[in-house]
N, C-alpha and C positions, 0 to 999 in steps of 0.2 A: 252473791255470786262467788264463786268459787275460784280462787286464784289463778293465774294460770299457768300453765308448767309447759318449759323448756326440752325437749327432748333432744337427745346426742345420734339417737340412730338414723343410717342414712333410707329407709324403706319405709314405709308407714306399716309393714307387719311389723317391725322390730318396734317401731311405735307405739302400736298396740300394748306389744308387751310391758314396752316401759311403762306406758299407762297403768295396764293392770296391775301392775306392781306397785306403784305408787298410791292407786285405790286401797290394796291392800295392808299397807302403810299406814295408812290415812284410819282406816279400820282398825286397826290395832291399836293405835293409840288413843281408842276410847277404852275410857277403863269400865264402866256400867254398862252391861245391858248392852254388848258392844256386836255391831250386824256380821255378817259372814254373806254379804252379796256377790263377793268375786271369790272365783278359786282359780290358780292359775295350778299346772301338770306341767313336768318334762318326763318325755318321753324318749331318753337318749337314744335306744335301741332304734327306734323305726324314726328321730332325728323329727319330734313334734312338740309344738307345744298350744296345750288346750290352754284356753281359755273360757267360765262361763261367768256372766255376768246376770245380778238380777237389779232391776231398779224398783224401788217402790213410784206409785203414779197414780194421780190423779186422772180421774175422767170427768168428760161433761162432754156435753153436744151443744154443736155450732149452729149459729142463726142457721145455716143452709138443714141442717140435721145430720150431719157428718158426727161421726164420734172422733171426739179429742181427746190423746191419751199424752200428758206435761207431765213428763219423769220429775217425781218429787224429790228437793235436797236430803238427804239422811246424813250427810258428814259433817259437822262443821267446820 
């Protein structure tokens, strides 16, 4: 399980951010063969900022027959 991390902003958007940022963080400092699953964009002009996220994941289906989609670790 992946640590967990303290955020300082007071919104859960600013949240977000600081998340994505810290994912991309986390990415960077694989030196091999290293994933590009978040991009974060500022948009000063129109005052935005994207975010896209991709996760790698597992699937399987549930005794009921429900499809399970368990986002897979790729960080260490």
């Amino acid at each position: 399980m992946a640590a967990s991390v303290t955020t300082v902003a007071s919104t859960l958007e600013a949240q977000l951010w600081e998340l994505a940022i810290r994912i991309q963080q986390a990415e960077l400092a694989i030196t091999t063969d290293r994933p590009n699953n978040i991009q974060t964009s500022v948009d000063t002009e129109n005052k935005l900022v994207s975010i896209t996220f991709s996760a790698p994941a597992v699937f399987s289906v549930s005794s009921a027959g429900a499809l399970v989609a368990t986002p897979a670790v790729y960080l260490p």
